[in-house]
C-alpha positions in Angstrom: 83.9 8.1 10.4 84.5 4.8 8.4 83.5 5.0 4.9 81.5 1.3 5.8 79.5 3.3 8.2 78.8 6.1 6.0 77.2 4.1 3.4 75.3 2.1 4.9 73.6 5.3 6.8 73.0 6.8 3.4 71.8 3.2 2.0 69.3 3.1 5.1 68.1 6.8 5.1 67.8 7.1 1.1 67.0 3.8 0.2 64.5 3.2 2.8 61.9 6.7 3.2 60.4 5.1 -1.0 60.1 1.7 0.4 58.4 3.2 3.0 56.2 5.3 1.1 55.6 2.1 -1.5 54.6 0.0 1.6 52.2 2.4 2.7 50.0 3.7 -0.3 48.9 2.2 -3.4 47.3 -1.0 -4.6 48.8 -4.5 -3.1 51.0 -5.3 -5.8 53.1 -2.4 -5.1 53.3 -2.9 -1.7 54.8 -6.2 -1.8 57.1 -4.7 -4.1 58.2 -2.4 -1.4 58.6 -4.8 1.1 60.7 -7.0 -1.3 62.9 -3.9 -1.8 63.0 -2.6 1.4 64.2 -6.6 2.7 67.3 -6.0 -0.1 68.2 -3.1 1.3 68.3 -3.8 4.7 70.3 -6.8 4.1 72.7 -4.9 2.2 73.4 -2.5 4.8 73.5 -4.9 7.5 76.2 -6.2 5.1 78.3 -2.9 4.9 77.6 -2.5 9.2 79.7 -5.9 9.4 82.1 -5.2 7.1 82.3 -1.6 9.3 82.2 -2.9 12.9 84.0 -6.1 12.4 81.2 -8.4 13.7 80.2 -11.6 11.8 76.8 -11.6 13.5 75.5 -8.9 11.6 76.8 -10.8 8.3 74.8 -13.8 9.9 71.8 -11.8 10.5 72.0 -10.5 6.8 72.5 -13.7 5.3 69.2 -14.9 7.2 67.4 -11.9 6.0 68.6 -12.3 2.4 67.2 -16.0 2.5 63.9 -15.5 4.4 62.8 -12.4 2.8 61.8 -13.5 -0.8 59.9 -17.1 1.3 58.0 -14.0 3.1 57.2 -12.1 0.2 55.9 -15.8 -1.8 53.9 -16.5 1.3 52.5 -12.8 1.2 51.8 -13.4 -2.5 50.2 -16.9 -1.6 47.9 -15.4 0.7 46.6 -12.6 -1.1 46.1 -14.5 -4.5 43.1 -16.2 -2.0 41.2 -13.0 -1.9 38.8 -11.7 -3.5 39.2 -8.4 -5.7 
């Protein structure tokens, strides 16, 4: 198995399942958090599955993700700073 490959499973697998767990309990703050995180990550193994498969669409696809990701996470922020507490 490519070294590429085998990284970015264990990126995905262990960096992933506390993102996960970030997103899904606790107060708002840290849940935004874990989406910011969990966006990195994902981008960084779509990196590594390019770089392993030899296919410039996933490095396209990462690059996209790497740009839109924080613009989600400010528009997340924007709309929950309009809510009451």
């Amino acid at each position: 198995m490519n070294a590429w490959l085998l990284t970015a499973a264990v990126l995905a697998i262990g960096g992933l399942g506390p993102c996960l767990l970030l997103g899904l309990h606790g107060e708002v703050q840290r849940r935004l958090a874990g989406l910011n995180l969990a966006a990195t990550i994902t981008a960084v193994v779509l990196l590594l599955l390019a770089q392993g498969f030899g296919r410039t669409s996933y490095t396209d696809l990462a690059l996209d993700l790497a740009v839109l990701a924080p613009a989600g996470t400010l528009v997340f922020t924007r709309f929950l700073a309009g809510r009451e507490h």
